[in-house]
N, C-alpha and C positions, 0 to 999 in steps of 0.2 A: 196445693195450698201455698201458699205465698210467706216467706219468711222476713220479716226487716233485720237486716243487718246495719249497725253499725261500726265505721271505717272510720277511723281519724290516723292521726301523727300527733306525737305524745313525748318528753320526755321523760329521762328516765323517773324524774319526780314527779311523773303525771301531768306538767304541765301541757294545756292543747292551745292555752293564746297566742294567736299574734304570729304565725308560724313565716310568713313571709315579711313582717316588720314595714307592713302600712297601715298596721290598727294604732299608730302609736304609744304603745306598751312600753317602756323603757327596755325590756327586756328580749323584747321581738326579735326577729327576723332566725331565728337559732334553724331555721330549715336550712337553710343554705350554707349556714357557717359551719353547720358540725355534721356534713354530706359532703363526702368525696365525690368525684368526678363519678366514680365505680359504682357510688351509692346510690347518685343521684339515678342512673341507668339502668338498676335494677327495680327502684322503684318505680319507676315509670312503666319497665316490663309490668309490674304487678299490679300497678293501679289500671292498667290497658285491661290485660286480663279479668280483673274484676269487676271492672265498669263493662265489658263484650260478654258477661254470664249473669249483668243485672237484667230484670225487666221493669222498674222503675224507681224512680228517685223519690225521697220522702224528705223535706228539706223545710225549715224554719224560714217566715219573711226574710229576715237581715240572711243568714246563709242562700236565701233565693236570691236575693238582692244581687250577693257578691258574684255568685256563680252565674247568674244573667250577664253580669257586663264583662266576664273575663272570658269564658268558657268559649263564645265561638269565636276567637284568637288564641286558644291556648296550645291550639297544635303545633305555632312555629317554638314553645316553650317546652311542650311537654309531647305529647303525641296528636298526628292528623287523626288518629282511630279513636285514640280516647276523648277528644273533642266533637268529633263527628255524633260517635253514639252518645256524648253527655246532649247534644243538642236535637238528638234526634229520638230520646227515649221522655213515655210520658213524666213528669212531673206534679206530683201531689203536693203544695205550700199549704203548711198550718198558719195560720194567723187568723187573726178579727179583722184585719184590715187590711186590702190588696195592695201587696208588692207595688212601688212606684216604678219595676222595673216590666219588662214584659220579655216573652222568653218562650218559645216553640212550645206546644202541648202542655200548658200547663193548666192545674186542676185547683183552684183555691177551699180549701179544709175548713169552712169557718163557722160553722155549727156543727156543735159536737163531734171536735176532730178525732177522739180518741174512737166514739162509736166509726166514724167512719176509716179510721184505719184497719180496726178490729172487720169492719165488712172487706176491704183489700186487700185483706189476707187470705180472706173464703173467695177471694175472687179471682186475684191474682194467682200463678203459680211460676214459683220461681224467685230471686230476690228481691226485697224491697230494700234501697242502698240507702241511707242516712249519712251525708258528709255532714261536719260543720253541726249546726243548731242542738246547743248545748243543753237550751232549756226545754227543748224539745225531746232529746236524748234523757234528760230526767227523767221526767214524765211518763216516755216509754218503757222506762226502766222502773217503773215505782206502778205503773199499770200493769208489768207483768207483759209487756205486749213487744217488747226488745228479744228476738232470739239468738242473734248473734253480735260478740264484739271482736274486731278487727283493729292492735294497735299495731304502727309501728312505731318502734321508739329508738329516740335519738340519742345517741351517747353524751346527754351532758345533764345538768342540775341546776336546774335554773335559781330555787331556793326563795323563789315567788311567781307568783301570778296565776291563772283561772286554771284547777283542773276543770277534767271531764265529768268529776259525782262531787263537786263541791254542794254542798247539803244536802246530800241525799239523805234522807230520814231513819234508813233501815239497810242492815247488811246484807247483802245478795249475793247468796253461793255464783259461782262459775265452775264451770270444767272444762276444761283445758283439750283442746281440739288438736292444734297443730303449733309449732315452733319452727322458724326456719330463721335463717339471716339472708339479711338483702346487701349483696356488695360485701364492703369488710366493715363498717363499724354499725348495719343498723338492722333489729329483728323485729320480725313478724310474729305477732303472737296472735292465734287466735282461739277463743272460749266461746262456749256455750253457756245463754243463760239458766239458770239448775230449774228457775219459776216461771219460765215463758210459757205463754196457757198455748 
């Protein structure tokens, strides 16, 4: 059985916009300014690893969008491994209206995406990764259909801009799985959701 996970980068006030500072957020780019050399290195480790133990990607139009046009360039940035398998692992896009971008295996979700996530989970075994697509991440979260969260978070306080449950309607237990720090200023947190059917 197929589990969705979702994975972001998060400050410490929950903020998840704008992380590399070309959504023009006033407030952007906080990925790279408050990641040491150490940090950034570890993370990378970690994101490798968790993207080599996905078997598919579950991602919002505008998150398809981004990761279409960066993703098979991002090995000279980030890793040849983690690029390869982002471009090589199927893709499920929720939307009503198909991605203007186009991108190796992917599976457009446009009638009734929640039933059909809920059938790739009975179908799938193994992770379903969620980068990015916030409003998607609600949803899954308010469905009951999210099993896991994955922050890392960055030592700073932004003091505005989009969290990750901004209106979420109802409080939702977590339990608390694992704790590690990546590098010296940035940690890995991850929970389990208490209502994931």
């Amino acid at each position: 059985m197929g589990r969705i996970v979702i994975s972001t980068n998060a400050t410490l006030d929950g903020v998840v916009e704008d992380p590399d500072g070309q959504e023009g957020f006033e407030r952007g780019g906080w990925f790279h300014q408050h990641a040491g050399a150490g940090d950034f290195e570890a993370w990378v480790a970690s994101e490798t690893a968790e993207i080599l133990a996905t078997e598919a990607l579950l991602l919002g139009r505008r998150s398809f969008e981004w990761f279409a046009s960066r993703a098979p360039a991002m090995g000279e940035r980030v890793s040849q491994q983690w690029a390869d398998r982002m471009n090589r692992l199927p893709k499920y896009v929720v939307s009503s209206t198909p991605p203007r971008t186009e991108w190796s295996q992917a599976t457009l979700l446009d009638r009734d995406p929640m039933a059909a996530i809920a059938a790739l989970k009975q179908t799938l075994d193994g992770d379903i990764l969620v980068y990015g697509s916030f409003q998607l991440v609600r949803t899954l979260v308010a469905r009951n259909l999210a099993d896991e969260l994955r922050l890392v978070l960055f030592p700073v306080v932004l003091g505005t801009g989009r969290s990750l449950f901004d209106g979420t309607a109802e409080s939702k237990p977590l339990r608390r799985v694992a704790l590690r720090t990546l590098g010296d200023g940035l940690m890995h947190c991850t929970y389990a959701f208490a209502g994931a059917a």
